[in-house]
N, C-alpha and C positions, 0 to 999 in steps of 0.2 A: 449232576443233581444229587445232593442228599437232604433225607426227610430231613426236616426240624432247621437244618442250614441253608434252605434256599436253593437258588442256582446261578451256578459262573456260566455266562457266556464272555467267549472271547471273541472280536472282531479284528479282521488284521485288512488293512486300506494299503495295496500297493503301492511302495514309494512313489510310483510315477505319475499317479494321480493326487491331482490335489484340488481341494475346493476351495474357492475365494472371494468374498464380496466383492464386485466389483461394478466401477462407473464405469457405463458401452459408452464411447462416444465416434464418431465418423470421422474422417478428415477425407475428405474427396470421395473417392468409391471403396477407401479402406478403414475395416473397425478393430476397434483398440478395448482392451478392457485394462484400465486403470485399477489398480487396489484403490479401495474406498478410504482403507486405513493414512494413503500417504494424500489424499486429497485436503488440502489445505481453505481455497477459496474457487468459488466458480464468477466469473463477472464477464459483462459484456464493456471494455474496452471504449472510451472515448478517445477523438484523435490525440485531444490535450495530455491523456494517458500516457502516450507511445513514443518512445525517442529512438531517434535512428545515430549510433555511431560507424565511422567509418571505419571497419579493421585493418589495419594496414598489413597483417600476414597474410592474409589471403585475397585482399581485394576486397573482399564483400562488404556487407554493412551486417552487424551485429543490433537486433531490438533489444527492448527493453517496453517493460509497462511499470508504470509506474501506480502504485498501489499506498496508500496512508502515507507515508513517511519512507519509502523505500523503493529503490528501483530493481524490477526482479526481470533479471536475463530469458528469454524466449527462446525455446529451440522447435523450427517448425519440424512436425513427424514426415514428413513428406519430402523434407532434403536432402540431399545424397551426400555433401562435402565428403563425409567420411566413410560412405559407405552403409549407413546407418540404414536401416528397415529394406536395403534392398541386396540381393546376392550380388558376386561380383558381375555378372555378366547382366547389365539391367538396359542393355540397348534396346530391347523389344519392349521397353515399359512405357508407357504412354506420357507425352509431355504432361506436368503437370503445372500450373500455373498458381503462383501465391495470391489468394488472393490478402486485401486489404487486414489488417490486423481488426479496424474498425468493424467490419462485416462480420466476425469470428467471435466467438467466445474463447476466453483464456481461462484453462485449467490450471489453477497454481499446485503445484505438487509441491514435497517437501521431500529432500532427500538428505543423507545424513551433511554434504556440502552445502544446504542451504537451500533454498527455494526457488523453482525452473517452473517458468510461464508457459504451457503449451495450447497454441491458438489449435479449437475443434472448430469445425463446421457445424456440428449440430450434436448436445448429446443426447444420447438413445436412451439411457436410464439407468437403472439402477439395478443388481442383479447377481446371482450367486454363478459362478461358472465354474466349469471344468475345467483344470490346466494340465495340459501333456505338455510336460520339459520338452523344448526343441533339442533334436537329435544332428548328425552327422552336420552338413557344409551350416544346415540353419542354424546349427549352436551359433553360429560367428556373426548373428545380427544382431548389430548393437541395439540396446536399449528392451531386446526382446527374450522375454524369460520362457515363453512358450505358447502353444496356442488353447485358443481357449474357447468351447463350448459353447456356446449361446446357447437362452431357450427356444430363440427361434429353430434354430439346427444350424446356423451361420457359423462360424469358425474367425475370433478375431483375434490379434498380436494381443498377448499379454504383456505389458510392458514392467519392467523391471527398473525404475526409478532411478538407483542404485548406479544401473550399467548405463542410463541415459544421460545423466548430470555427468558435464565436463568435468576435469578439475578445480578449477576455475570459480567455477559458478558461486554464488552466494550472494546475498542482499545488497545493493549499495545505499547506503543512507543516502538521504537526497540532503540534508540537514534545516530543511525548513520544516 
């Protein structure tokens, strides 16, 4: 503080925290907080919406929702194929069942690859949180940037958009 010139304050916010506007949403018994900033469109899915392709790398079947004039790829948070939201040893984790895309709400996110449909159960709202960077084995889950705060006092996966989008991924015109 000096007379006549006011006063500096400096504030210094630990790397490791960080605050972020974010959408809570559920998918089974587990909460996510979405950045606000990569939320594109939120919609509740008609069947006419939804196409089922077969993959033939893996066996599965790959969705898709179909939104104006484009077909935007679905990746459910709750599936393990690659390992994805769950550590490697996830034998003790409770079966979980997909349910219908129809029944769900699809968050469309926007990542710098293009646009990824993610079917929630239910979203919680809208909301500023605390995020602590995931550390040791949890750095290695994909799609997860860290955990985060609620104001409940709840603790949901931050998700990192970025690290969630395949390579792959991006719009497909439907051309009608």
């Amino acid at each position: 503080t000096r007379p006549g010139q006011g006063t500096r304050v400096r504030l210094i916010i630990p790397v490791t925290l960080t605050f972020l506007e974010s959408m809570v949403v559920r998918v089974h018994e587990r909460l996510y907080a979405i950045p606000i900033d990569v939320v594109h469109q939120v919609f509740k899915p008609e069947a006419a919406q939804i196409v089922h392709i077969a993959a033939s790398t893996n066996g599965g079947v790959n969705e898709l929702v179909q939104r104006q004039d484009m077909l935007v790829p679905v990746n459910r948070l709750q599936r393990n194929p690659t390992g994805m939201f769950h550590c490697a040893d996830h034998s003790a984790a409770p079966k979980e069942v997909d349910r219908p895309l129809e029944e769900q709400v699809i968050v469309v996110v926007e990542s710098s690859r293009g646009l990824l449909g993610l079917p929630v159960d239910q979203v919680v709202g809208q909301q500023q949180v605390v995020i602590k960077p995931l550390q040791g084995h949890l750095r290695d889950i994909r799609g997860g940037a860290g955990g985060a705060l609620l104001s409940s006092g709840e603790v949901a996966l931050a998700l990192d958009v970025e690290r969630l989008a395949p390579p792959a991924v991006g719009m497909v015109h439907d051309g009608g």
